[in-house]
C-alpha positions as CSV (number, residue, x, y, z in Angstrom):
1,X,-18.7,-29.8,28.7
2,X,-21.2,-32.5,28.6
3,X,-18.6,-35.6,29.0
4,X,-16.6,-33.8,26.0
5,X,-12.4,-33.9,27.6
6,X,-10.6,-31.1,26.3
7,X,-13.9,-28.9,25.4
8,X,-11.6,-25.7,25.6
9,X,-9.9,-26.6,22.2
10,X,-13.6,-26.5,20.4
11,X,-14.1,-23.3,21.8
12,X,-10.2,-21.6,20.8
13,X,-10.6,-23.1,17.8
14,X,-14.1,-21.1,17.1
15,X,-12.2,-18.4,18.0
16,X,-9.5,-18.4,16.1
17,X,-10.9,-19.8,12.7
18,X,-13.5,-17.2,13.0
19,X,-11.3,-14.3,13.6
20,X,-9.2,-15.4,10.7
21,X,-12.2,-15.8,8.1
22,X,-13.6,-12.3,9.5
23,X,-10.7,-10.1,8.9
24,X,-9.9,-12.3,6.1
25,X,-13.7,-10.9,4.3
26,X,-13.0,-7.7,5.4
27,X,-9.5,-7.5,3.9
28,X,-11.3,-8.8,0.0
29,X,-14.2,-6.5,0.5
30,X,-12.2,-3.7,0.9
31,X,-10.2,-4.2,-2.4
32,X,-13.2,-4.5,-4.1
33,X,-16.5,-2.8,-3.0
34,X,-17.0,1.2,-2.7
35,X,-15.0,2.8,-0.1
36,X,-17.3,3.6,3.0
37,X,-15.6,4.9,6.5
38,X,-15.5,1.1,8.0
39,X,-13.5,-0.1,4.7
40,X,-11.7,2.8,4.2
41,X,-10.2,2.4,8.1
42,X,-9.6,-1.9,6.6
43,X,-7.4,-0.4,3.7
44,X,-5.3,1.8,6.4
45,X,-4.6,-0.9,8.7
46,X,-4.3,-3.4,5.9
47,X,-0.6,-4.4,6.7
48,X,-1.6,-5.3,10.3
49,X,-5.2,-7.3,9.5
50,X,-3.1,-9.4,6.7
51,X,-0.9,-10.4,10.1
52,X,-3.5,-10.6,12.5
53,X,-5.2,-13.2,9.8
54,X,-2.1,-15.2,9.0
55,X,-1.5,-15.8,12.6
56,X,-4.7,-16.4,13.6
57,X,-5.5,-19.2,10.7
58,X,-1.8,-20.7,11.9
59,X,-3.2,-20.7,14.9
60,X,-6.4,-22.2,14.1
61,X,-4.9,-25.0,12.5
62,X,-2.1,-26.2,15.3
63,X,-5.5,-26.2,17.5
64,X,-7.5,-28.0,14.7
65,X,-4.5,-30.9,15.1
66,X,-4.3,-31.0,18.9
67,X,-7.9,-31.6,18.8
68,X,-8.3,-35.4,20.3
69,X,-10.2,-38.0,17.9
């Protein structure tokens, strides 16, 4: 906020970008790795973390091009 305009973009950019690489990781590792309780609960719910990760990269890009030079 130091003299930075529009510093809320930086921040719901982190967000989103982060969100989408998380679940993104999580979604690969549990196709791959040993089945423990966490990635067993990923492979249930897959359907709606593929969603949550598409929308949230979307989203992390149409904020990546509003960001000001």
């Amino acid at each position: 906020m130091i003299g930075v305009k529009h510093w809320y973009y930086y921040g719901i950019f982190a967000f989103f970008s982060t969100l989408a690489v998380y679940n993104g990781q999580r979604l690969y590792k549990a196709s791959s790795m040993e089945q423990t309780p966490w990635l067993e609960w990923v492979t249930s719910n897959r359907k709606a973390l593929t969603v949550l990760s598409i929308v949230s990269a979307l989203a992390a890009v149409v904020v990546l091009f509003l960001l000001p030079e």
